[in-house]
Structures are given as C-alpha cells and as structure tokens.
C-alpha positions in Angstrom: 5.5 15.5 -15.2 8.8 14.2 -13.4 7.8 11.1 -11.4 8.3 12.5 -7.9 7.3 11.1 -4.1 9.0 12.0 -0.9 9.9 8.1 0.9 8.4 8.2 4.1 10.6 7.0 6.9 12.9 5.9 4.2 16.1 6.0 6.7 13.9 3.6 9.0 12.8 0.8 6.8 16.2 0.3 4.9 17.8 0.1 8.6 15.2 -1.9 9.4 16.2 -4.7 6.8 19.5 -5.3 8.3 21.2 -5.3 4.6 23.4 -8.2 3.6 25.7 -6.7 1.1 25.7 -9.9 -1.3 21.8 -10.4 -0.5 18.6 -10.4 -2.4 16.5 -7.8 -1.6 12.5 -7.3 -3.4 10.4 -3.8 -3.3 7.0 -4.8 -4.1 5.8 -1.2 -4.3 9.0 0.6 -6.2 7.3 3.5 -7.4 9.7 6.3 -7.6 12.9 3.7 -6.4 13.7 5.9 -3.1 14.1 3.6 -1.0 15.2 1.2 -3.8 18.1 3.3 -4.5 19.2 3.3 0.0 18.9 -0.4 -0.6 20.6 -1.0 -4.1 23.6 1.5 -2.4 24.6 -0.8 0.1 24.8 -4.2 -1.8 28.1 -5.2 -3.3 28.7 -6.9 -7.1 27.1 -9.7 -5.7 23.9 -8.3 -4.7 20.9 -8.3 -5.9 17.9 -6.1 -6.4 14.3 -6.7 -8.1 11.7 -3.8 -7.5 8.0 -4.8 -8.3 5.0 -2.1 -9.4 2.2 -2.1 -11.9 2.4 1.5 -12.8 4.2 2.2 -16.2 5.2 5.4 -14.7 6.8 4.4 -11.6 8.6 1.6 -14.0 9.8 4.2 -16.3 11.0 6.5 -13.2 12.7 4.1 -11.3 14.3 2.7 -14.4 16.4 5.4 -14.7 16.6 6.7 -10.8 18.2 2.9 -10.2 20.4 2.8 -14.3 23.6 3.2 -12.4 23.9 0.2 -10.2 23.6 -1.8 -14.0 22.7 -5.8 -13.5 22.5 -5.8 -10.0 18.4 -4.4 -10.7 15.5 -6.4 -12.1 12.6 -4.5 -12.7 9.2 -6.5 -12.9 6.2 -4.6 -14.1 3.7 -6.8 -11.9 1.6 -6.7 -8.4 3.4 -7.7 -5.7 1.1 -10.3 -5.1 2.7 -12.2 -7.8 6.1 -12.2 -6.2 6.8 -15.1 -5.6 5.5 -16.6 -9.4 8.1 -13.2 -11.1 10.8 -14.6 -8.9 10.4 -17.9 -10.1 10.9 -17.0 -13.4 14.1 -15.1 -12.1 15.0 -18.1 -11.0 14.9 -17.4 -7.1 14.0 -19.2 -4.5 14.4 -17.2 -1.5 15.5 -13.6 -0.2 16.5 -11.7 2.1 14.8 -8.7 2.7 11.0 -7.2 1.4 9.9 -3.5 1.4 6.0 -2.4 0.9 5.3 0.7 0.8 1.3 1.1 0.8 -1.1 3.6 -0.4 -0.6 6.1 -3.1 2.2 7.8 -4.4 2.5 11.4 -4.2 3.3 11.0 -8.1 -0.3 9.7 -8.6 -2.1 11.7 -6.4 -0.1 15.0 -8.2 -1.1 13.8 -11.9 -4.8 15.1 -12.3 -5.6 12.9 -15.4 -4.7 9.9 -12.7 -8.2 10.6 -11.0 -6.9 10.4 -7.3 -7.0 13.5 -6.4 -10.5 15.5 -5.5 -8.3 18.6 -5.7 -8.9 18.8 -9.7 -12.3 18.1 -11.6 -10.9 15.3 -13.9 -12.6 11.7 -15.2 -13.0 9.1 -12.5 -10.7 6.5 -12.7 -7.7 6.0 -9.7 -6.6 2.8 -11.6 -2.8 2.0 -10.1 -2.8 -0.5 -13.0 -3.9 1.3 -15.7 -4.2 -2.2 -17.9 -7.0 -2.8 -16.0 -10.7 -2.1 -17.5 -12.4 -1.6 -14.3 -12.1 2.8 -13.2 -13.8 4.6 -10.1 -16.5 5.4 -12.5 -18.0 2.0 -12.7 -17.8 1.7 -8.8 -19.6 5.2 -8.6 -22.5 4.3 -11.3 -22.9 0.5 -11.0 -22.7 -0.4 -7.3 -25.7 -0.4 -4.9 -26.1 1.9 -2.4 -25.2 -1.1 0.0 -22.2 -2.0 -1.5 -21.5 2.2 -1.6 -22.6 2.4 1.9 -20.2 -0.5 2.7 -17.0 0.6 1.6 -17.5 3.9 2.5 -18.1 2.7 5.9 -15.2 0.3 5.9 -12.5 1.8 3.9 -13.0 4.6 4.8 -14.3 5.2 7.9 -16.7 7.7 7.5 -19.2 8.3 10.1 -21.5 10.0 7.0 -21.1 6.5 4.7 -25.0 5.6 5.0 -25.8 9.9 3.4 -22.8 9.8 1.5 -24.0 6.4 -0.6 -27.3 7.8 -0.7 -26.4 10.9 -2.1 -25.1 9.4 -4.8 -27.2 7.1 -6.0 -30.0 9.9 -5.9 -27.7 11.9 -8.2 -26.7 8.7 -10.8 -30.6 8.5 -11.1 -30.3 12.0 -13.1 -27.7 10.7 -14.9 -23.9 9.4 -14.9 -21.5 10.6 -12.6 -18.1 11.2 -14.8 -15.5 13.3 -13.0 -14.0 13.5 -9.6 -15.8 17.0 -9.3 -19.2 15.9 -9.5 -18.5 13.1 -6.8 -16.3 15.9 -4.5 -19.7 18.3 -4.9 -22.4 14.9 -4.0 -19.6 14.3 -1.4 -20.1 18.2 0.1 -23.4 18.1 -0.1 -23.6 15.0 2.7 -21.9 16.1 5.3 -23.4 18.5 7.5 -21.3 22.3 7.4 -20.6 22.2 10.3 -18.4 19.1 10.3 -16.5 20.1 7.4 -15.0 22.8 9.0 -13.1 20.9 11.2 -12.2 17.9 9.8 -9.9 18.2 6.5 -11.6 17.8 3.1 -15.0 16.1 3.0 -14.4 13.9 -0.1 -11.0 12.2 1.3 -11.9 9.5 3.1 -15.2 8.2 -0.1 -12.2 8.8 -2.1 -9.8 6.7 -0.6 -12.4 4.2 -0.1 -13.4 3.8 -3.8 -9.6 3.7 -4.7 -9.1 0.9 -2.2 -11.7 -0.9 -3.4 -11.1 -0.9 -6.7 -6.9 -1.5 -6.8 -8.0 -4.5 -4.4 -5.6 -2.8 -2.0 -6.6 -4.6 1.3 -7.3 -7.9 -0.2 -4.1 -8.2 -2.0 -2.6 -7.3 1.2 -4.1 -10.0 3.5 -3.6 -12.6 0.7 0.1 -12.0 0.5 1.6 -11.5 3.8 2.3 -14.9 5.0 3.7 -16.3 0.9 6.1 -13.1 1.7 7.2 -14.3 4.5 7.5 -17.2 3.7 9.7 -16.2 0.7 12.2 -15.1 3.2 15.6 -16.4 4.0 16.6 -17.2 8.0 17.1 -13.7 9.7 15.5 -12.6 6.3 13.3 -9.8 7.3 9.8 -7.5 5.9 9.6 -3.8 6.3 5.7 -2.3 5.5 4.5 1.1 6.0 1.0 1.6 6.1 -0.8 4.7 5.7 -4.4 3.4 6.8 -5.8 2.0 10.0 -7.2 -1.3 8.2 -3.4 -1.7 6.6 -2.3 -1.6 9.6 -4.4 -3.8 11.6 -3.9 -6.8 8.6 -0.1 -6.4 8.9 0.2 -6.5 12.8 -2.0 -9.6 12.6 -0.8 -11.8 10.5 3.4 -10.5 11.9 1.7 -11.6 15.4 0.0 -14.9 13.4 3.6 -15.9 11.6 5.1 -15.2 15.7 2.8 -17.4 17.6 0.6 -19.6 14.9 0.0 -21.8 18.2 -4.2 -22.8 18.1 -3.9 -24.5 21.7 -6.7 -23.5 24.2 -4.7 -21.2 26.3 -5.0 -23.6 29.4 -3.3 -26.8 27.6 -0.2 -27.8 29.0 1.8 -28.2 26.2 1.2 -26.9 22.2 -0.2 -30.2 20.0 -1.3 -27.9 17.2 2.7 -28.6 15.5 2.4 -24.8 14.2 5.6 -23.7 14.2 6.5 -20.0 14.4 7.7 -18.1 11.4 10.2 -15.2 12.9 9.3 -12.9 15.1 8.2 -9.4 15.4 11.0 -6.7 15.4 8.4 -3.7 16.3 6.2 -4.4 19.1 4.9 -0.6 18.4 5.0 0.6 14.8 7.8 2.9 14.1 6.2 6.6 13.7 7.5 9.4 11.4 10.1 11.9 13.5 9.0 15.1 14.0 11.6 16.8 11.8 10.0 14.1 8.9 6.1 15.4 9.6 7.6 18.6 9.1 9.0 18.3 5.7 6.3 15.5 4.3 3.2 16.3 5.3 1.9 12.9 3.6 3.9 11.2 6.4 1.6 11.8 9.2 -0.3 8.7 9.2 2.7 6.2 8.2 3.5 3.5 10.2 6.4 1.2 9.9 6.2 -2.4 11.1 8.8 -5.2 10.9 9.3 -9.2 11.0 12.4 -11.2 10.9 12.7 -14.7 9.4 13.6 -17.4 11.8 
C-alpha cells in the first residue's frame, strides 16, 4: 500500500514558518513528506532540510516523495525527541524553523496489519515504532483496571472509562484479548445503546487512548517543547498541529511558559526571577482548518495549528 496522508493545514504551517531560503528547517514528524516537500520547494542550494520519523514506512515514502531536491534532505529515522542529539551528529547547532505534526497518519490508521484502526479485526499492536517490543496487547492484558481506567479517562476522555476498564479486565479473566475486534466488541458492550447512537464509534476514544499511551505520545511531547525551542535561531520559529485536547493544552502552555517564564508574585514591582523570555507567541488563537479543508479531509476537523517565534 502506497504511503498516503492528506497534510492538514499544510498551506498554514509552511506560511507560518516564515521560510528563509538558505535556512535550516527540521520536520520531527515527516511521515508522508507533504509538508516537507512545501518546505524543501522554497529553499535555495543553500538550504537545508532534515525530516525526522520512526516509521520505516513513512522513511521509505518520503525518501522518494523528497529524491528530487538531492543533498539539500537528511532523513533521520529517530523520535523527534532526539532532535537535538541526530542534529548533533549532523553537525548543527541551531535552526530555523520546526514542523510537528501530531497524531496518526492516515497511512497508519489505513494499514489494517498496523492495529490502529477498530475498523478491521487485526492483532493489537498501534506501535509507531515498530522496533519497539511493547504492542496494545500488553497494555490490554497486563495493566490494572486502574491504570485502564486511568488512561481511558485521561487520554481519552471518555465519560464510560471506569465500565470500559472493567469490561475488560472481566473479559482477560477468560482469556487473552488478541485482536482489535475483541477489544472494539468489550468496548460496545460498555457503553449504554443509547449513547452510541449519537456520538461516533464507541471504541475511538479507548483506542486512541491505549495508542497514546503506549507511543508515549503526550510525554514525549511535554519533554521536548522547550529543547525545540531552544534549538531555534532568532526569529526562528515552531509550527505544531494537534489533533487532541491534551496536545493542545501542553503546547499552548509551555508557547505561553517560553513567552512570559517570569515566577514573580504578580504584585512585585519589578521581575527578580532573571527568566528571560524565549520568543513569543504568533497565534493567540490556534489556527483552525478552512471550511473548504473540513470538506475535503475529514481527518482535519479537530487540527489545530499553534505557532512561536524565536527571539
């Protein structure tokens, strides 16, 4: 299967980085290399390019959507939250423009064997990374209801979590739960009919929760923001789209945080903390799909693009 996913508010974010035509420029999440190729187009000979993603398949894809514009690429097969340690060994310092874009790519969620989708009765596993050892499976089985319960909850904010976690557990008792069918059928059976008529398929918010969970997708987040930021040149700047609530919350945050790091009490004259702000925060509102965009991509609806610029 061709390696295919529609950029969402790809015209936005590669505006939104205010391209230098001799600058650097990093995609931590290159997938498909859509909005890699609107970036790579507008550099010159002396621009540069290095697109980040642990999935061999988005690596393989990109590799040849991006062939064309020859040396000025690097592709890293890494998580973006060891960019600044794979630019290192590239040998750069700084740069001048990141692009994130969260979530999952229509590419995974479209290949069955992948496990993302509760569309198609395949093994458990949603691994982005498939090096890794840990799958969906072992959340399912081996977790405690808590921990279920807890992620559910969180991740993905469903008001069922506490039945949902229970459900499950009662089920594993029998015996192992293998394939995204048998967890989309526990999933059905928690949620009152009547609420599943109205509000979209029952299993997608316990599936994006376990998928969260287990690619670390929040944590790895939150724990590279401010190094990305920091990784920026002056007038640099970081374009993220979000698809989730939670993204979106860590990334206005810590964009505010970098802004006004000042830890003053409010009614001091003067600031003796000595935090000194970042940049500041090019979207006071997150920029929103148009509605020609929701039209055409339905997996848009819940994007949002926020930006910061390097001061």
């Amino acid at each position: 299967m061709a390696f295919e996913h529609k950029s969402v508010l790809l015209e936005e974010t590669v505006n939104g980085l205010n391209i230098k035509p001799d600058g650097i420029y990093v995609d931590g999440t290159l997938g498909g290399g859509g909005h890699a190729w609107e970036v790579c187009s507008r550099l010159n000979d002396k621009g540069s390019f290095i697109g980040i993603d642990q999935d061999a398949a988005a690596i393989e894809a990109a590799s040849a959507r991006l062939c064309d514009f020859g040396e000025r690429v690097t592709i890293v097969r890494s998580n973006y939250c060891d960019m600044k340690s794979q630019l290192q060994k590239l040998g750069i310092g700084k740069v001048d423009g990141i692009v994130l874009d969260l979530g999952v790519s229509s590419y995974q969620l479209d290949t069955a064997e992948r496990g993302f989708s509760y569309r198609v009765d395949v093994p458990l596993d949603m691994r982005m990374d498939r090096r890794q050892s840990m799958t969906a499976r072992d959340i399912v089985n081996d977790y405690s209801e808590m921990d279920l319960f807890r992620i559910i909850r969180d991740y993905g904010e469903d008001k069922f979590a506490k039945n949902i976690a229970k459900h499950i557990v009662l089920e594993r008792a029998k015996g192992s739960i293998e394939t995204t069918g048998q967890l989309t059928e526990i999933i059905r059976q928690s949620i009152p009919m009547k609420f599943q008529k109205n509000a979209g398929h029952p299993a997608k918010r316990t599936f994006q929760a376990i998928r969260i969970e287990l690619n670390r997708e929040l944590e790895v987040l939150r724990d590279s923001l401010d190094t990305m930021i920091e990784l920026l040149n002056p007038g640099g700047r970081i374009c993220i789209i979000t698809f989730h609530s939670l993204e979106d919350r860590i990334v206005k945050s810590i964009f505010k945080r970098n802004e006004n790091p000042c830890t003053c009490p409010s009614d001091f004259p003067v600031c003796v903390c000595g935090n000194v702000s970042k940049g500041r925060v090019i979207t006071r509102k997150p920029i929103l799909p148009s509605e020609e965009e929701l039209e055409n991509n339905s997996r848009s609806k819940s994007a949002k693009l926020r930006i910061f610029e390097r001061c």
